[in-house]
C-alpha positions as CSV (number, residue, x, y, z in Angstrom):
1,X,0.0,0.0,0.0
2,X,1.1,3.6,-0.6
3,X,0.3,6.1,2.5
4,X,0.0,9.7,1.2
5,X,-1.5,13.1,1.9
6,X,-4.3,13.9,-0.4
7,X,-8.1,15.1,-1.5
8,X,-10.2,12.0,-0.8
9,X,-11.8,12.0,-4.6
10,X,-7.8,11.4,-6.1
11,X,-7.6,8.6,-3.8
12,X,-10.7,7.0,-4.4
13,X,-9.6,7.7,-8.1
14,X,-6.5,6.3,-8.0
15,X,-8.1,3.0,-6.2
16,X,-10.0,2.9,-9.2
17,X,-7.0,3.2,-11.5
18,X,-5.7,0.3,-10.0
19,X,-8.7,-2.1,-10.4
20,X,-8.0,-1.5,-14.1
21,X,-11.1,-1.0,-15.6
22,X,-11.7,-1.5,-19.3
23,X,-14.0,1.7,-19.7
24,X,-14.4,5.3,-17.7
25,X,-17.1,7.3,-18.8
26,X,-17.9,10.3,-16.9
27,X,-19.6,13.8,-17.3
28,X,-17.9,15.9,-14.4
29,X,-20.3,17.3,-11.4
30,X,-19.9,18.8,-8.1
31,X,-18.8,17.7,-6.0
32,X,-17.6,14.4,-7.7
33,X,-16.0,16.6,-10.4
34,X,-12.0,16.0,-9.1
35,X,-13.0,12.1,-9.4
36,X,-13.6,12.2,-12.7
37,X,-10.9,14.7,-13.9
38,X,-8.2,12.5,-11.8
39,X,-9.6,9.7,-14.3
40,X,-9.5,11.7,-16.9
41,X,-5.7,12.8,-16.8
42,X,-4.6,9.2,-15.4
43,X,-5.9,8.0,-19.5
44,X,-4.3,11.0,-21.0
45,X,-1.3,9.4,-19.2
46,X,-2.0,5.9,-20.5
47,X,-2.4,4.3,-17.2
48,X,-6.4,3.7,-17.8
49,X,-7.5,2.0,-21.1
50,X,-10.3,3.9,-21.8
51,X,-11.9,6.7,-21.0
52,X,-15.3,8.7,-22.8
53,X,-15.9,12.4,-22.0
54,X,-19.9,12.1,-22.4
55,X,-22.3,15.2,-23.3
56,X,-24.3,14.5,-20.4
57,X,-24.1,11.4,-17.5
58,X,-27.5,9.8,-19.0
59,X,-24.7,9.5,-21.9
60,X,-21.8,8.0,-19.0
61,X,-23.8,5.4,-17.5
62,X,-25.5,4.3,-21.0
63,X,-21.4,4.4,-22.1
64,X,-20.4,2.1,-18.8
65,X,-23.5,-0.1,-19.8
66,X,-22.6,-0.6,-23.3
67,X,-19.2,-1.8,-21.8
68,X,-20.3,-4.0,-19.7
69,X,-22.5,-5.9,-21.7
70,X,-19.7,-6.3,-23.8
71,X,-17.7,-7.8,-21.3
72,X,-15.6,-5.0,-19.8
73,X,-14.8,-3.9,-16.4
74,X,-16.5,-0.8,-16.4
75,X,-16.6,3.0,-13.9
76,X,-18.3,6.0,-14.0
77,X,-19.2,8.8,-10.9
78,X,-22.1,11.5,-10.6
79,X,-23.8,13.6,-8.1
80,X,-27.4,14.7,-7.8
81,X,-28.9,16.0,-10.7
82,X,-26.4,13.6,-12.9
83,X,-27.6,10.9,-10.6
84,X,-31.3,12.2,-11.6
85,X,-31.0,12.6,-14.9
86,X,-28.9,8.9,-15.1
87,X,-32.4,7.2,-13.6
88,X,-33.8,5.2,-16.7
89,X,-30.4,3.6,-17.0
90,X,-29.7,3.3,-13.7
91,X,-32.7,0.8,-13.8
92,X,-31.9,-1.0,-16.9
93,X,-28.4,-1.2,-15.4
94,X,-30.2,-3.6,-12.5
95,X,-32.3,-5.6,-14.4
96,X,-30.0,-6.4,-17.4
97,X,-27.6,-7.6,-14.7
98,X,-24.8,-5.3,-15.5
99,X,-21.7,-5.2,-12.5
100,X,-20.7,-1.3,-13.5
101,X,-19.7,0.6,-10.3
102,X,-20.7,4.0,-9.3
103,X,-18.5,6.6,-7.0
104,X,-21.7,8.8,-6.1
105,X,-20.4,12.3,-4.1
106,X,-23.0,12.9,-2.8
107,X,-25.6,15.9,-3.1
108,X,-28.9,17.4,-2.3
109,X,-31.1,18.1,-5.6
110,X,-32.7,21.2,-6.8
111,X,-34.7,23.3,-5.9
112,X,-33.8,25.1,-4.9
113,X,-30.1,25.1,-6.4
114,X,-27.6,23.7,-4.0
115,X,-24.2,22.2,-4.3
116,X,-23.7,20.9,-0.9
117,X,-24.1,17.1,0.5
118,X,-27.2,15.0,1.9
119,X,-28.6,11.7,0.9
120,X,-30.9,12.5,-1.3
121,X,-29.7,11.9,-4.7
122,X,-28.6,8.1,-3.7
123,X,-31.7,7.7,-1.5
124,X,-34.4,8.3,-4.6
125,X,-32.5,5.1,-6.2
126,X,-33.0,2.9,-3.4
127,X,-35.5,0.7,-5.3
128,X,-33.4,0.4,-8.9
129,X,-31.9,-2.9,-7.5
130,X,-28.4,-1.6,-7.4
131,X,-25.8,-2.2,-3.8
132,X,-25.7,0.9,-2.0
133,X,-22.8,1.1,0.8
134,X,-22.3,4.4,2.3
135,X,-18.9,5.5,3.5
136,X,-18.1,7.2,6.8
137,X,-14.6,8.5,6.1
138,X,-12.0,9.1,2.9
139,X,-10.1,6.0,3.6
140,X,-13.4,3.8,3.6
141,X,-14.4,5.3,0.1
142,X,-11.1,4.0,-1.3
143,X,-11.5,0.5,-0.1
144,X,-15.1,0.6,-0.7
145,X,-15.0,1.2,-4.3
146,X,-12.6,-1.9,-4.9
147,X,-14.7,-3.6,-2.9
148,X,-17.4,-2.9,-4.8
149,X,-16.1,-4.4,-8.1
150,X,-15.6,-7.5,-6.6
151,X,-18.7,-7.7,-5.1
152,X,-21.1,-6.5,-8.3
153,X,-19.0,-8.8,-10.7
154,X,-19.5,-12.0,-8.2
155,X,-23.7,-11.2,-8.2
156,X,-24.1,-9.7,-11.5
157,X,-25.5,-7.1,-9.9
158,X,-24.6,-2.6,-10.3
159,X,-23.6,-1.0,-7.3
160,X,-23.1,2.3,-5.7
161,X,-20.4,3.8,-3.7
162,X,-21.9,6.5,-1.6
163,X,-19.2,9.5,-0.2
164,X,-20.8,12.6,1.4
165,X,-20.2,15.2,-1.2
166,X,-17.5,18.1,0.3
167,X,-17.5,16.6,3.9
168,X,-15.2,13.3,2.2
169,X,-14.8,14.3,-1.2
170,X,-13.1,17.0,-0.7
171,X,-11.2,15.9,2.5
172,X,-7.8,15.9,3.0
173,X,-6.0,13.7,5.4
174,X,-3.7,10.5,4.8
175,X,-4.9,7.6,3.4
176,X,-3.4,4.2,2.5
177,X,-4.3,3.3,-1.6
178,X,-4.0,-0.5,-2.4
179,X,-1.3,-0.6,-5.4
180,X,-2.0,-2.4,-8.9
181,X,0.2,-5.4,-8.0
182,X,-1.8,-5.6,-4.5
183,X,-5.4,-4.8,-6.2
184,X,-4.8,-7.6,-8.5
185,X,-4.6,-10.8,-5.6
186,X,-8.0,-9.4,-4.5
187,X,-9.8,-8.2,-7.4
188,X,-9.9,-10.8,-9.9
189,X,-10.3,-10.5,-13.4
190,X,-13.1,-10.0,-14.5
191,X,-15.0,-13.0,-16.3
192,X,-18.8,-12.0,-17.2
193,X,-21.0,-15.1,-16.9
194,X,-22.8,-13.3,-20.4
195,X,-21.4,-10.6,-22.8
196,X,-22.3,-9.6,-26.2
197,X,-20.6,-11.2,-28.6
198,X,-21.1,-10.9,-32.5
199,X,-20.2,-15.0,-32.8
200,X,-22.9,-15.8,-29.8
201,X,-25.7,-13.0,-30.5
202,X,-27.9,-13.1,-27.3
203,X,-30.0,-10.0,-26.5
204,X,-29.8,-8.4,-23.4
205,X,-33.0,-6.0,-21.7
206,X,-35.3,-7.0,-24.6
207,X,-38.7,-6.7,-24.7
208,X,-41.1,-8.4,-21.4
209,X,-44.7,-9.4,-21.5
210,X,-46.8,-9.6,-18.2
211,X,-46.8,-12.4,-17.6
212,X,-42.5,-12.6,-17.6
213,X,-42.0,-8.8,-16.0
214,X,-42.5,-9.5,-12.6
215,X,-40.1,-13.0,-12.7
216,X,-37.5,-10.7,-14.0
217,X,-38.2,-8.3,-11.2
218,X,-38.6,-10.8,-8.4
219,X,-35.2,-12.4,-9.3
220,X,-33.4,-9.3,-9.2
221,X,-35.0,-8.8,-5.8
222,X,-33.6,-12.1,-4.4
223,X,-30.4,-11.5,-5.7
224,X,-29.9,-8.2,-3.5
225,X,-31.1,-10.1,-0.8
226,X,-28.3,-12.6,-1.4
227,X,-25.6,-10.2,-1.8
228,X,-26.0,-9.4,1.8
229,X,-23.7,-12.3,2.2
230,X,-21.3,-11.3,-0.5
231,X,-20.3,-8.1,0.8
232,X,-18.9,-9.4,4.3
233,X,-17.4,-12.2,2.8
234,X,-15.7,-9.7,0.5
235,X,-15.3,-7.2,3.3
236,X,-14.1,-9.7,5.3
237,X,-11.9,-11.1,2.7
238,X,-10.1,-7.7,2.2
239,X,-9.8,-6.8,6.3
240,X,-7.7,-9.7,6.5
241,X,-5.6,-9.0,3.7
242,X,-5.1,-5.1,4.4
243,X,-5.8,-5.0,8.2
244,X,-8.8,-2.1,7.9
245,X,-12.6,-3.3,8.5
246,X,-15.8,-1.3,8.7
247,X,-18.1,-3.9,10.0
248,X,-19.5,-5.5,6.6
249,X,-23.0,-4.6,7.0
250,X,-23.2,-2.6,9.9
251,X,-20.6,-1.5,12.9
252,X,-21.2,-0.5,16.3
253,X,-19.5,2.0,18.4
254,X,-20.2,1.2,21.9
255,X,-23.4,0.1,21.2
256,X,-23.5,-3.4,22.9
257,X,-24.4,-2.0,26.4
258,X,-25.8,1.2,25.5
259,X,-29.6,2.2,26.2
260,X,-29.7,4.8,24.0
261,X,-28.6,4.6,20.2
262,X,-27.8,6.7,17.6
263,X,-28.3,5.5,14.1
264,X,-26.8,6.7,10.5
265,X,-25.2,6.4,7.6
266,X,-22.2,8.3,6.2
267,X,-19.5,11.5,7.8
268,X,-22.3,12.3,10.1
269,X,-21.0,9.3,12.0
270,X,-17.3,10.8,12.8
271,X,-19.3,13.7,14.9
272,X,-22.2,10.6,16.8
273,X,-18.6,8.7,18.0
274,X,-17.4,12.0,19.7
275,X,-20.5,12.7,21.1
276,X,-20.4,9.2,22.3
277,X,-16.9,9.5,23.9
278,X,-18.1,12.7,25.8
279,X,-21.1,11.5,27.1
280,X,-19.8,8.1,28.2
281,X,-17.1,10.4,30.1
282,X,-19.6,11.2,32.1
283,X,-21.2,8.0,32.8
284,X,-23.6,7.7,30.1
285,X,-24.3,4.6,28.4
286,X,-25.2,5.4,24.9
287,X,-23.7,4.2,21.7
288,X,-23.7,4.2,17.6
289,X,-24.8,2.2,15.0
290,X,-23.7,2.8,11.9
291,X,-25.7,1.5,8.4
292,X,-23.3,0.8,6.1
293,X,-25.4,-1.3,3.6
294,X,-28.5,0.7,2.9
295,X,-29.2,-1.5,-0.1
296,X,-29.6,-4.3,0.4
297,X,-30.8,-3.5,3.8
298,X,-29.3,-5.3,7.0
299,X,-32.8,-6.1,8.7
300,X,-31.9,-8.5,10.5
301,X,-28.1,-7.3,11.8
302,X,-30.1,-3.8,12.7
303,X,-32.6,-5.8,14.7
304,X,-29.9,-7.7,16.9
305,X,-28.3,-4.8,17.5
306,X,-31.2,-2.8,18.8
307,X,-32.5,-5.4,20.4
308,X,-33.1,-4.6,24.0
309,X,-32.3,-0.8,23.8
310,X,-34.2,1.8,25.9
311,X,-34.9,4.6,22.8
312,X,-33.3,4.8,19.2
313,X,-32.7,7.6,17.7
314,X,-32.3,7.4,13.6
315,X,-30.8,10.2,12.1
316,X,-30.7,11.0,8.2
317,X,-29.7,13.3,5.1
318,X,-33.0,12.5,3.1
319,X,-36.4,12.3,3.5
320,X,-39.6,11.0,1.7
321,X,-42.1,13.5,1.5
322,X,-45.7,13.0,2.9
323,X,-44.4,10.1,4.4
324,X,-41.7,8.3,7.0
325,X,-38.2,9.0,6.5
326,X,-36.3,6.4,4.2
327,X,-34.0,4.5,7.0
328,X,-36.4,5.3,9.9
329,X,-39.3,3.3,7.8
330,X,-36.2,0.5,7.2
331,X,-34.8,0.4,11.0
332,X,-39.0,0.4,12.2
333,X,-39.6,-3.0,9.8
334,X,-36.4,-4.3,11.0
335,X,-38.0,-4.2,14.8
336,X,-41.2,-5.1,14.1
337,X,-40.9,-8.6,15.2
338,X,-39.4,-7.8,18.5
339,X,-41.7,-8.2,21.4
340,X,-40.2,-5.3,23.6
341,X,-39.0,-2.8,20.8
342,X,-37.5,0.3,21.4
343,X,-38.8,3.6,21.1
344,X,-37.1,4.5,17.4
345,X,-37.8,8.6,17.0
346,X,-37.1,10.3,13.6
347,X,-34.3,12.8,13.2
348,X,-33.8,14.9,9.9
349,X,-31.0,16.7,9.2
350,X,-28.1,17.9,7.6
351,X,-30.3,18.7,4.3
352,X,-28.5,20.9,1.4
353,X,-25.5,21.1,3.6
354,X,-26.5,22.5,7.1
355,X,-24.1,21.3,9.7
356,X,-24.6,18.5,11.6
357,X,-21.9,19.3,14.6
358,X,-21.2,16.9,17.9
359,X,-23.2,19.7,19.9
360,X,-26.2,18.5,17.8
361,X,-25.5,15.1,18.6
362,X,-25.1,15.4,22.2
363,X,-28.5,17.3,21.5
364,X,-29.9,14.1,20.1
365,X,-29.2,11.9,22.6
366,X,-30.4,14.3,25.5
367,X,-34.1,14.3,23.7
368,X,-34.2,10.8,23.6
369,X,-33.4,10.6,27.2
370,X,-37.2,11.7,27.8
371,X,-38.8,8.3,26.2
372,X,-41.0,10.5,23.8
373,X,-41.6,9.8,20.4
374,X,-40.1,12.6,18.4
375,X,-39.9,13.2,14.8
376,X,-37.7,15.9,14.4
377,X,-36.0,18.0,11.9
378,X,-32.3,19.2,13.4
């Protein structure tokens, strides 16, 4: 591995270097932009084999799709609105069975405008059938998105690696990138179980009748179930061999004898675990849990480790309007078989940017002290 001192998005670029995919297509975006031009210049150096400037990112992830049906290793990254306007594909992508990876920084959608991070770009996806695993620090991104090639290729299955637009892409700090040679005894090559091939025509996303639609659906549907296994094998698979781990599906942070329970996905974690540490300096047991698999989601891992827990408090970047909030509906389904639940309360924030500080977190776990049900926008 080679340690160095740099922006987040080169390192998560250069990890994707060194999985050596066949095609990069991208169409730059804040704040994913310095992922895609780090891309751009490593092909204008001749250390990536291909790489398509698009007119647009429906044009990038039709580009990646095309690849990959043809039997390449294929890349691309977006934010918000490119995510948005991506959406068609992104669905085809799922139910043609298509292992691209997506680096999504990401961003809240207009409108208003606004270039700063929440979950909401990733979050109106959910139900596309691709992996979601969101990232709680630069370091995690990097080994996340290798991951994530190993993972989609072994269930024929797209996935998305989620970084919190600004707050990681745009960090600074060490971080340890997995070299070619080392990338290579994890990430195998890659072998698609079907490809187009002009000797072997097959057709790929054709044409469904009623009474086939729903098979295809249903199977893709299983198959993200079943990946839930995949990604801690691979997870666990790639902790052994470069000694960093972020729990699989999900990791706690002094959770196991904690009444009180914060829960979340992404940087906002980094802030829960100090507020944590000060508040069990004074006596105070309360803990994290942190979602790294949204999609598909850990039901019953979230369960065991609420199970037992005095009040829950689930905080997100995203919401569904009229209705619950996406991971407070998830983590409420997950507990429904329990016969003593916890009190879960619902906790919106960080929305378009708006800090999210260890103050508000302390905040968080105060209110739940009171064994209310809240639903709460910070």
């Amino acid at each position: 591995m080679v340690k160095k001192t740099e922006e987040a998005s080169i390192a998560i670029a250069e990890a994707v270097k060194n999985c050596e995919p066949d095609v990069v297509a991208c169409y730059p975006i804040t704040p994913s932009t310095h992922i895609a031009e780090t891309l751009a210049k490593f092909y204008s150096d001749g250390e990536i084999k291909n790489f398509i400037a698009t007119e647009s990112e429906f044009a990038s992830i039709s580009a990646i799709c095309g690849a990959s049906a043809a039997g390449g290793r294929a890349f691309s990254t977006t934010s918000s609105q490119g995510l948005a306007l991506m959406h068609e594909v992104v669905y085809a992508a799922a139910g043609m069975r298509l292992p691209v990876v997506m680096v999504v920084g990401n961003r809240a959608l207009s409108a208003p405008l606004n270039i700063w991070c929440d979950h909401q770009d990733s979050i109106a996806e959910r139900d596309s059938g691709w992996i979601q695993l969101y990232c709680e620090s630069a370091q995690e991104g990097v080994d996340t998105a290798i991951q994530a090639f190993k993972i989609a290729e072994s269930m024929m299955l797209p996935a998305m690696v989620c970084v919190d637009g600004f707050y990681l892409t745009h960090t600074v700090e060490p971080v340890d990138v997995p070299t070619v040679e080392e990338v290579r005894k994890f990430l195998p090559k890659f072998q698609p179980q079907v490809k187009l091939d002009p000797e072997n025509p097959i057709s790929m996303g054709e044409y469904a009748l009623p009474t086939h639609y729903q098979g295809f659906r249903e199977d893709v549907h299983k198959d993200v179930l079943a990946s839930k296994g995949k990604i801690v094998e691979v997870h666990d698979e790639f902790e052994k061999m470069f000694g960093r781990g972020y729990g699989g599906l999900v990791e706690g942070y002094k959770s196991d004898d904690a009444d009180y329970v914060f829960v979340g996905m992404g940087s906002v974690i980094g802030n829960a675990k100090e507020a944590v540490d000060e508040l069990r300096a004074k006596g105070k047991k309360v803990g994290v849990v942190r979602i790294r698999s949204f999609r598909p989601f850990p039901e019953d891992e979230v369960r065991k480790m609420l199970e037992g827990k005095k009040h829950v408090a689930v905080f997100e970047k995203s919401y569904s309007m009229g209705s619950f909030a996406p991971v407070y509906a998830d983590v409420i389904n997950s507990l429904y078989s329990l016969k003593k639940k916890p009190m879960v309360s619902s906790f919106i924030g960080g929305l378009g940017g708006k800090d999210v500080t260890v103050k508000h977190a302390i905040d968080i776990f105060k209110m739940i002290r009171k064994r209310e049900h809240m639903r709460v926008w910070v």
